[in-house]
C-alpha positions as CSV (number, residue, x, y, z in Angstrom):
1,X,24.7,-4.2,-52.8
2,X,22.1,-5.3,-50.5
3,X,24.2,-4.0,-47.5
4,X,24.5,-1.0,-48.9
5,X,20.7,-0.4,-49.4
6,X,20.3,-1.5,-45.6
7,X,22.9,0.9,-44.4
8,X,21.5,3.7,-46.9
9,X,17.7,3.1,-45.4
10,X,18.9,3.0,-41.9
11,X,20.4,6.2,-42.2
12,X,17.1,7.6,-44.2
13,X,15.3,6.5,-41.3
14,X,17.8,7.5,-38.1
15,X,17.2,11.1,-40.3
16,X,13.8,11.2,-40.5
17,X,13.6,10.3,-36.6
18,X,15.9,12.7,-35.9
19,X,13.6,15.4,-37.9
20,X,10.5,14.3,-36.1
21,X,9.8,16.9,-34.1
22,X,6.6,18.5,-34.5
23,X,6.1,22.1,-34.1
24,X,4.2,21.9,-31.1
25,X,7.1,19.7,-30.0
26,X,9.8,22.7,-30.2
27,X,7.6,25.5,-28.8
28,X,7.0,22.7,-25.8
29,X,10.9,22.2,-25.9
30,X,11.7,26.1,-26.2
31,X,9.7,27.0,-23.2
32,X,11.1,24.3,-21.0
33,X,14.7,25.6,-22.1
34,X,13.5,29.3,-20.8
35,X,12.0,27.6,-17.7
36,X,15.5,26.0,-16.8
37,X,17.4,29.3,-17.2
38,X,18.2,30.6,-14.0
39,X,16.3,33.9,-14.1
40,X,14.4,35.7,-16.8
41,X,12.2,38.9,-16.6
42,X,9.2,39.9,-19.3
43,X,6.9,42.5,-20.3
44,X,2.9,41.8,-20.8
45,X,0.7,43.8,-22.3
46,X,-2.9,43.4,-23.0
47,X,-5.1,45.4,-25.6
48,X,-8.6,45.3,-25.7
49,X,-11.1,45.9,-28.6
50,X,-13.5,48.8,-28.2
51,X,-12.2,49.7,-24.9
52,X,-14.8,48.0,-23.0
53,X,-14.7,46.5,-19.5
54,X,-11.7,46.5,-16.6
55,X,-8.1,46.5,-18.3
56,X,-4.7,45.9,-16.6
57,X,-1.6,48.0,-17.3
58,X,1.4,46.7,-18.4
59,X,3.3,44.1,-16.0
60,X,6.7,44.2,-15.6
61,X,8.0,40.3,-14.3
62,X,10.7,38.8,-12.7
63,X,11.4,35.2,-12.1
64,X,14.4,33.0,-10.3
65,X,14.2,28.9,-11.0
66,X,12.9,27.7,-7.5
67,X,12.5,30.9,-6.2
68,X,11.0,34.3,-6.1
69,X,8.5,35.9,-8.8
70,X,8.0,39.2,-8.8
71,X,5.2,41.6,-10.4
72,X,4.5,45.2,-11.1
73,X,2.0,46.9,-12.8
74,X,-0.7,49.2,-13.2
75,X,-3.9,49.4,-12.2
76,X,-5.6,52.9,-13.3
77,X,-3.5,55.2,-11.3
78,X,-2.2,52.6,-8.9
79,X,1.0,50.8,-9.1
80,X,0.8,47.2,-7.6
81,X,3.7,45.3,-6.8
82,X,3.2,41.5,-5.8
83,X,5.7,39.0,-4.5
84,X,5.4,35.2,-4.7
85,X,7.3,32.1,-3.6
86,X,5.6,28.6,-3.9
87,X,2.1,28.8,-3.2
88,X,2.3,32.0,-0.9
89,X,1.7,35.6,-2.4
90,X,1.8,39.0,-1.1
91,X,0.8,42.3,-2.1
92,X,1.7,46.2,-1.6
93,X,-1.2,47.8,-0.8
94,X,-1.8,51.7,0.8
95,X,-1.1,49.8,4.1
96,X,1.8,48.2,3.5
97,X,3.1,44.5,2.2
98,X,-0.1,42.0,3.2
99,X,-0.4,38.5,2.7
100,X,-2.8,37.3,-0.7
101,X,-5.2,34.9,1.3
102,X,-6.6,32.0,0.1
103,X,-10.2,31.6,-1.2
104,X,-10.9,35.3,-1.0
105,X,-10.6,38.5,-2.9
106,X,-7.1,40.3,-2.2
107,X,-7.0,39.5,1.4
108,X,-9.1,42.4,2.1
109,X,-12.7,41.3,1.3
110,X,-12.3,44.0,-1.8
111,X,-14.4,43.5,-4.6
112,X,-13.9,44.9,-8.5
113,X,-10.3,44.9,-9.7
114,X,-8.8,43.9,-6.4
115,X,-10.9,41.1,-6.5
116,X,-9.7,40.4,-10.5
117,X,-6.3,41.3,-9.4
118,X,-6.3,38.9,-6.0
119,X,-7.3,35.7,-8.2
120,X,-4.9,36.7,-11.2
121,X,-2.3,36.4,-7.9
122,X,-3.9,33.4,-7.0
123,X,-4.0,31.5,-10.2
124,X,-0.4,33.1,-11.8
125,X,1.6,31.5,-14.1
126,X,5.0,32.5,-15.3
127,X,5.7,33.0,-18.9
128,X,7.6,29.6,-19.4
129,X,5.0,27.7,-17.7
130,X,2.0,29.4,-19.3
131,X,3.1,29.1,-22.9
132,X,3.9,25.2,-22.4
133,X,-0.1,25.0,-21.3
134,X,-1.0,27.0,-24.0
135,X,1.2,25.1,-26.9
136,X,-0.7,22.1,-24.9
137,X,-4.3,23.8,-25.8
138,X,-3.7,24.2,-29.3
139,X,-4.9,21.8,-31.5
140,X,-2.2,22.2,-34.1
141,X,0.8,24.5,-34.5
142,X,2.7,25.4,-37.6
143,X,5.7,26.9,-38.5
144,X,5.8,30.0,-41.0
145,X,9.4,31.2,-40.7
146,X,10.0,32.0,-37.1
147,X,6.6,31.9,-35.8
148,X,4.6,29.6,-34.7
149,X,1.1,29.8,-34.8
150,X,-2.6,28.2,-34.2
151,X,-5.7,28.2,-33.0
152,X,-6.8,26.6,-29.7
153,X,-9.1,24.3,-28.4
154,X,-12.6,25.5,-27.6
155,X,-12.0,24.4,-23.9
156,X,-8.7,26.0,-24.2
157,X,-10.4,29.2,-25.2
158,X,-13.1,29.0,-22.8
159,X,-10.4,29.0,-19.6
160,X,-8.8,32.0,-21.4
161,X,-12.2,34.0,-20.9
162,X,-12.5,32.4,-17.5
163,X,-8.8,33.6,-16.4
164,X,-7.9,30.3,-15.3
165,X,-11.2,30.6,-12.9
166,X,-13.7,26.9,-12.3
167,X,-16.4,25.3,-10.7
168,X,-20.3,26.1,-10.7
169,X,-19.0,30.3,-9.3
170,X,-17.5,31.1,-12.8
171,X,-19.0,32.8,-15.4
172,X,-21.2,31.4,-18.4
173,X,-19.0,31.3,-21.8
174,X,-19.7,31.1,-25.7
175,X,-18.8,31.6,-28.7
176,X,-15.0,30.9,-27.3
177,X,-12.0,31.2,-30.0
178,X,-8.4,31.6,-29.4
179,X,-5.3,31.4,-31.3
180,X,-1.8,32.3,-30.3
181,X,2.0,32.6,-31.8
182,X,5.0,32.0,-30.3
183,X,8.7,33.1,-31.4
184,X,11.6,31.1,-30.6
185,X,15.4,32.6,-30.5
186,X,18.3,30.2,-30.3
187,X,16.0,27.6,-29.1
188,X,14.4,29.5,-26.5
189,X,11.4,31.1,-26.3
190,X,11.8,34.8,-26.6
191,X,7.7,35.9,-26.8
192,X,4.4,34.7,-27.3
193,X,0.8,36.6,-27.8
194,X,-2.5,35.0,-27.9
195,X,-5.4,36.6,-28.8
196,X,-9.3,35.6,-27.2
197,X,-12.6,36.1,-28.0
198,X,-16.0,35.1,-27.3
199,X,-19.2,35.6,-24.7
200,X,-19.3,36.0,-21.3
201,X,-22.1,35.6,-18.9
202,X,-22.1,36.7,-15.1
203,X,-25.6,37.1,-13.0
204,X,-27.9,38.2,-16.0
205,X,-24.9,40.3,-17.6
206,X,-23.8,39.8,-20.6
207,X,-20.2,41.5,-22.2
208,X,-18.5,40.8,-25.6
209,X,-14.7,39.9,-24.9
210,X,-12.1,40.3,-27.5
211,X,-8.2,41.3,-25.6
212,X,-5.0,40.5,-27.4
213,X,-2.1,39.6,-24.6
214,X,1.4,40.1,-25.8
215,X,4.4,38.9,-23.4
216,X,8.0,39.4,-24.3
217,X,11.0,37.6,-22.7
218,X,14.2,39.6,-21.8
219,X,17.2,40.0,-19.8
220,X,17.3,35.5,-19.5
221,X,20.3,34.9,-17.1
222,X,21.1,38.5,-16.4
223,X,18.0,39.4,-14.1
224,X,18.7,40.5,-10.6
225,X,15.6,40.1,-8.0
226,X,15.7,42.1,-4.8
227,X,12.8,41.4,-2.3
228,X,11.7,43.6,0.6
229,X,12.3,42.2,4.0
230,X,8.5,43.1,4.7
231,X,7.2,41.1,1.8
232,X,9.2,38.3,2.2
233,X,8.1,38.1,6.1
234,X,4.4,37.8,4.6
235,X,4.9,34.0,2.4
């Protein structure tokens, strides 16, 4: 009798162990499983309330483990198209494929949204590594079906407004708050959206943010990336 209730609590307890994983701890493990795929590609869009202030288009993405990313998307009228391998970056521009140099703008000196758009290139994170930094900022996840959902730190927040941007040259924040979901698909992540608000405070001016980015994860294994000869002579 008394082996029996040993064997029957050690298999209550092997269970439980094996159950143990914590929400946060399968979003983690479901973007590490879409970061080990081979390739993936993705769509991100970005909506902002009110219409206020500078707002990207929608990017198209493609990414190779240990190898080439590729963006394109729209800026007003202009299509952009970046290339990036490691730490290097380049950029089409009217003149041709140019190198994204470090520390300034776009290469170019440019201010406005090639400046925005040089240090997005600068500070870029794929899908599979951003959403395992974001599952990191939140300070609880839970599980309602297929989504997961929370709300993030208030540091977590405030590098959302700051697009990833530090030091005593970024701008003042408040009234940060962020939350974001995340949907699994055969233990992969498939898409993710998180959603920021809050104050932001740059030389005197003051603007009310509040942008909703959706990204959504297709073609995993099947994507094909082809990179000009000029861009890839640029990293």
């Amino acid at each position: 009798m008394n082996r029996n209730i040993v064997l029957s609590t050690l298999v209550l307890l092997t269970g439980s162990l094996l159950a143990a994983d914590s929400p946060k701890d399968e979003v983690t493990g479901a973007a590490k499983a879409l970061a080990d795929k081979s390739n993936y590609s993705w769509k991100q869009t970005i909506e902002v309330a009110g219409g206020q202030g500078f707002r990207p288009g929608p990017m198209e993405g493609k990414t190779e483990k240990d190898g080439y990313t590729c963006l394109s998307l729209s800026m007003r009228d202009n299509k952009v198209e970046v290339v990036m391998k490691g730490e290097k970056a380049a950029m089409k521009t009217d003149a041709g494929w140019e190198a994204v140099a470090e520390g300034s703008a776009n290469g170019t000196g440019q201010r406005g949204p090639a400046m925005f758009l040089g240090r997005m290139v600068r500070n870029y994170k794929t899908p599979a590594v951003q959403a395992q930094d974001l599952a990191g900022q939140a300070a609880e996840l839970k599980k309602d079906g297929d989504v997961y959902s929370g709300d993030l730190t208030e540091e977590g927040a405030k590098s959302l407004l700051r697009f990833g941007r530090r030091g005593g040259n970024g701008p003042e924040i408040s009234d940060a708050k962020a939350s974001v979901k995340f949907w699994i698909a055969d233990g992969v992540l498939s898409k993710y959206e998180v959603k920021v608000q809050g104050k932001m405070s740059f030389n005197g001016n003051e603007r009310d943010i509040d942008r909703t980015t959706t990204v959504e994860i297709k073609d995993v294994g099947s994507t094909k990336i082809e990179v000009p000869e000029e861009a890839s002579n640029k990293l």
